[in-house]
C-alpha positions in Angstrom: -16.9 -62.5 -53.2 -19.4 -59.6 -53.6 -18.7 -57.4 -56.1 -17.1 -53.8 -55.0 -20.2 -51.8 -55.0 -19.8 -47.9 -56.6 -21.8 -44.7 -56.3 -20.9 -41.7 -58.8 -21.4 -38.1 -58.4 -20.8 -36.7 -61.9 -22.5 -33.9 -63.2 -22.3 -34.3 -66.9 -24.8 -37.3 -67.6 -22.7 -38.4 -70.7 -19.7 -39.1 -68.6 -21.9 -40.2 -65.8 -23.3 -43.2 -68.4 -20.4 -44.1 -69.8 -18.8 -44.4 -66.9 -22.3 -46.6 -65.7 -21.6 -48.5 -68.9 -18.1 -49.3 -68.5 -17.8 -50.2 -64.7 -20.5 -52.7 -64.8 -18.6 -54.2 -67.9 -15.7 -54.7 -65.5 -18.3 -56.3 -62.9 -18.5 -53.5 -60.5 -21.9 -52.9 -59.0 -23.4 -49.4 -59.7 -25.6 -48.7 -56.1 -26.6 -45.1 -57.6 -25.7 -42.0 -59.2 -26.5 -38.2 -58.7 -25.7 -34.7 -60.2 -26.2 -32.9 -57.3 -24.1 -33.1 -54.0 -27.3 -32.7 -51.9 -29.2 -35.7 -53.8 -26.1 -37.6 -53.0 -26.0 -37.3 -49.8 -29.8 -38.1 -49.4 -29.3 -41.5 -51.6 -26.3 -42.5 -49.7 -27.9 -42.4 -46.1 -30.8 -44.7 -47.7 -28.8 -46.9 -49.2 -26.8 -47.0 -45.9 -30.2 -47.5 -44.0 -31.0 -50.1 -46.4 -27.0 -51.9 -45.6 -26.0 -51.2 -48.8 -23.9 -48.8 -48.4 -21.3 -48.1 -51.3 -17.5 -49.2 -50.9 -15.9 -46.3 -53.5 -18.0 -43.4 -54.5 -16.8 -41.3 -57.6 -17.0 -37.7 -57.0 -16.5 -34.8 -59.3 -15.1 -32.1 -57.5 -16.9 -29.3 -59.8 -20.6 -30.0 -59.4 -23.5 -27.8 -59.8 -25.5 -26.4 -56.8 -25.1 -25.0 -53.4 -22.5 -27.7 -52.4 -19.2 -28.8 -54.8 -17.8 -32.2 -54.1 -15.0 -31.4 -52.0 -18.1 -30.2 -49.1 -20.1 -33.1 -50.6 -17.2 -35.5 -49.8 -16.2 -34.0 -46.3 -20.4 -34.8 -45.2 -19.9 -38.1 -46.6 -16.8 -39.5 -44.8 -18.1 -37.9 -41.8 -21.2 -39.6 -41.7 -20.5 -43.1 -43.6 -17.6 -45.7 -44.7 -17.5 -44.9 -48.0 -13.8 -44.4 -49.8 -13.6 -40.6 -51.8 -12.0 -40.6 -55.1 -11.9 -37.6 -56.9 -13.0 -37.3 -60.7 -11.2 -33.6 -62.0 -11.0 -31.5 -65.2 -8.6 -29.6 -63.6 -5.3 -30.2 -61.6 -4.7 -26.7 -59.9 -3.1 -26.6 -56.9 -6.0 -24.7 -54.9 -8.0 -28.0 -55.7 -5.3 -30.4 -54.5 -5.0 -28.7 -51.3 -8.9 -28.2 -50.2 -9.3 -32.0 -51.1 -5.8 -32.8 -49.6 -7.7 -32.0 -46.1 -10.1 -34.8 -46.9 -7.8 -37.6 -47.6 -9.4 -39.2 -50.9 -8.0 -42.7 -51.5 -7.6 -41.4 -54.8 -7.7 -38.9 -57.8 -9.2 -39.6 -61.9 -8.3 -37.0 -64.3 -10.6 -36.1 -67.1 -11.0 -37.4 -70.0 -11.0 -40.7 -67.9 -8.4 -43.4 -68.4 -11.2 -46.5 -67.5 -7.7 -49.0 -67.1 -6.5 -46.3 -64.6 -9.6 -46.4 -63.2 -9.9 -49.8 -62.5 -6.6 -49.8 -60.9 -7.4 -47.2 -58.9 -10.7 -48.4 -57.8 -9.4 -51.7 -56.9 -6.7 -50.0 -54.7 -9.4 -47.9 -53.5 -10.9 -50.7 -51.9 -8.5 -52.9 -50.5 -7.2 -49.7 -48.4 -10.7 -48.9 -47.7 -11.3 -52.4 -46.0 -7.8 -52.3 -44.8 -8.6 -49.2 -42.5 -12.2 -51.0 -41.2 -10.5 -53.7 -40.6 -7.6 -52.2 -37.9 -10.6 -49.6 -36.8 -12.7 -52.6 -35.6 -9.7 -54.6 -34.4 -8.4 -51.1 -32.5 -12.3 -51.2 -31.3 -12.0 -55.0 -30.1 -8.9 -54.4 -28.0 -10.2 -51.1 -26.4 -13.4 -53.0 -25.4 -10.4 -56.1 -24.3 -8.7 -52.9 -22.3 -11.7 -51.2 -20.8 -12.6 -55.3 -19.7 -8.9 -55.7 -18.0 -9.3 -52.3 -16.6 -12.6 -53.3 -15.2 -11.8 -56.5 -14.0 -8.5 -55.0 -11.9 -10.5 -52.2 -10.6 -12.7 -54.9 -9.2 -9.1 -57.0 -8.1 -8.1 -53.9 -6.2 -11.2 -53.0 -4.4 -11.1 -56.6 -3.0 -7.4 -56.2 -2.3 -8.5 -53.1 -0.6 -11.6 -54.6 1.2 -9.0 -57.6 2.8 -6.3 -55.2 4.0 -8.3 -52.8 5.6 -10.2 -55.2 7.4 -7.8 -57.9 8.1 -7.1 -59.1 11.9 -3.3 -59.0 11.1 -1.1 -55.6 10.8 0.4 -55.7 7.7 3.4 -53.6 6.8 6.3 -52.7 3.9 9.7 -51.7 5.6 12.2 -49.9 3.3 15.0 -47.3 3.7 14.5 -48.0 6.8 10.9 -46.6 7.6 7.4 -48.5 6.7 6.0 -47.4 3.0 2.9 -49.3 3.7 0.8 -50.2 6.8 -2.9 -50.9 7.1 -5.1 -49.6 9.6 -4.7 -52.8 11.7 -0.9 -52.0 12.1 -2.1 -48.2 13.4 -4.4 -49.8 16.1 -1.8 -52.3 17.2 0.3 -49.7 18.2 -1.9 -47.3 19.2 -1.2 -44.4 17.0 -2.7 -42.9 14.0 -2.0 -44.3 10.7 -0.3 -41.0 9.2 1.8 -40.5 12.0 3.0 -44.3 12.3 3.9 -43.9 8.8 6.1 -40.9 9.5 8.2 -42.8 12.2 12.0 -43.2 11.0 13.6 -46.6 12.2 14.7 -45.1 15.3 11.4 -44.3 16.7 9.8 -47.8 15.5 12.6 -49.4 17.8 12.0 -47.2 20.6 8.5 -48.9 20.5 10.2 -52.1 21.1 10.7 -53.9 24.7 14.2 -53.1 25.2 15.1 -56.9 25.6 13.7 -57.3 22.1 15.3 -54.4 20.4 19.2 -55.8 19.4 17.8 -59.0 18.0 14.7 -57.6 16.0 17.6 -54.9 14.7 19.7 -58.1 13.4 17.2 -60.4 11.9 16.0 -57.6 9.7 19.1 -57.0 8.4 20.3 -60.2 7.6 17.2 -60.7 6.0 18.1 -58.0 3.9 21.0 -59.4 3.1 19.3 -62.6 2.1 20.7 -64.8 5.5 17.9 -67.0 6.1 16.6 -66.8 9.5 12.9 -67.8 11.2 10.7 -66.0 9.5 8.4 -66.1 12.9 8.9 -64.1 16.2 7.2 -63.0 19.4 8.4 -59.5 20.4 6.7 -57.1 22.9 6.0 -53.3 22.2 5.1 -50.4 23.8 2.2 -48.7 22.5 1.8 -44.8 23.0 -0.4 -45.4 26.2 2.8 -47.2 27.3 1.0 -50.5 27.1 2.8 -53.8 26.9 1.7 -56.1 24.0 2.5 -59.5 23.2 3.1 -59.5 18.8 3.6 -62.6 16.9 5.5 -61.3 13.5 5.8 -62.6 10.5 8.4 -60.9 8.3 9.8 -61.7 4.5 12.4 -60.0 2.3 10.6 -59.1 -1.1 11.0 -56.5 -3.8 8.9 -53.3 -3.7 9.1 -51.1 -6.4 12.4 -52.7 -7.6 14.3 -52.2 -4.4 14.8 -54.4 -1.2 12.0 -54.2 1.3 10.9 -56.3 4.2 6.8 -57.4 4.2 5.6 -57.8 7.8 3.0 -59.0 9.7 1.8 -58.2 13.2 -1.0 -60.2 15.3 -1.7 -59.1 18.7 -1.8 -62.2 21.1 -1.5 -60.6 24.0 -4.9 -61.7 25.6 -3.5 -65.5 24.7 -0.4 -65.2 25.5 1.0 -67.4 28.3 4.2 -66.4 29.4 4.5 -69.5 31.4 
């Protein structure tokens, strides 16, 4: 196991070497140190371009220069996977709050407590990997989702393709009124799609033969009711030009949005059919 890898932002370069000193006693790896926020963040991206970008880095909020380390931290998470903890003098509540905004896994009070320290570091850490860890599992499932999502777009369009070009009407009855009919359906009857689709039960008889009417009424609703009859049928229909077809219909109680519903088919046969 690689050791956990540091960088420390300290201005005062006796604190900054004894704390050099003392980390590397307990085995940590020192990638760098700076006493300027800017020289930081110039470091940091090279190390990162070289992959060896530091796990913790110790930053002391009051630094010398155009940026302190709270704005020296904020650049740093933004721009790398490094975990901020906060090396302090000072424990006002103005500090807490402007650093607050930047999460920092952690916060060192001066004179430094090097047991505390290591505690902290090693806490540091562990949450540090924790959170890669769930952001590259949250990445592997989003990439598993976007897959799915691609791969039932693709489902559907297929789905699509086959209903809209199928040789068979195909149809959803429920409350009493089709839900769902494909184009075939329209052309079968002879009306436009929309305006079959607005056709109550009482106008999809009336397209019926009248011989045919009583019996298609009572099959459907037994089916409802679950009584099994054929699931086949010729009927004949009148289509709006008042033309007689011969239909072979399929039909099948199923569930449609939770609820009762009839599927069925329609296939013209009227140029085969043989009355005979």
């Amino acid at each position: 196991m690689n050791p956990i890898s540091i960088y420390i932002v300290e201005d005062e370069l006796l604190i900054s070497a004894s704390l050099k000193s003392q980390l590397k006693q307990f085995g940590y790896e020192i990638s760098g140190s700076s006493i300027r926020g800017e020289s930081c963040l110039e470091e940091i991206a090279e190390l990162s371009r070289q992959g060896r970008e530091p796990e913790i880095v110790l930053m002391d909020i009051h630094l010398r220069g155009e940026m302190d380390g709270i704005e020296t931290a904020k650049i740093i998470i933004d721009k790398f996977n490094c975990a901020i903890i906060f090396l302090t003098g000072q424990s006002s509540k103005e500090i807490y709050e402007r650093s607050f905004k930047i999460k920092p896994f952690g916060y060192l009070l001066k004179p430094i407590d090097m047991e505390q320290t290591k505690m902290t570091i090693e806490i540091a850490s562990y949450q540090r990997n924790l959170e890669i860890e769930n952001t590259l599992y949250q990445k592997d499932l989003e990439a598993l989702l976007e897959k799915r999502s691609q791969e039932n777009k693709e489902l559907m369009a297929m789905y699509q393709t086959i209903v809209d070009n199928s040789l068979m009407g195909l149809t959803i009855m429920q409350d009493e009124k089709f839900v769902f009919a494909n184009k075939r359906t329209a052309e079968i009857f002879g009306y436009p799609l929309e305006e079959f689709l607005s056709f109550s039960i009482r106008d999809i008889v009336k397209l019926l033969h009248p011989d045919d009417q009583l019996t298609v009424i009572a099959q459907s609703q037994a089916r409802l009711k679950g009584e099994d009859f054929p699931q086949n049928k010729r009927i004949r229909i009148f289509t709006r030009d008042n033309e007689l077809k011969h239909i072979e219909t399929h039909v099948k109680a199923v569930q449609f949005k939770g609820k009762p519903a009839l599927h069925q088919t329609f296939l013209d046969i009227t140029n085969f059919y043989d009355p005979v």
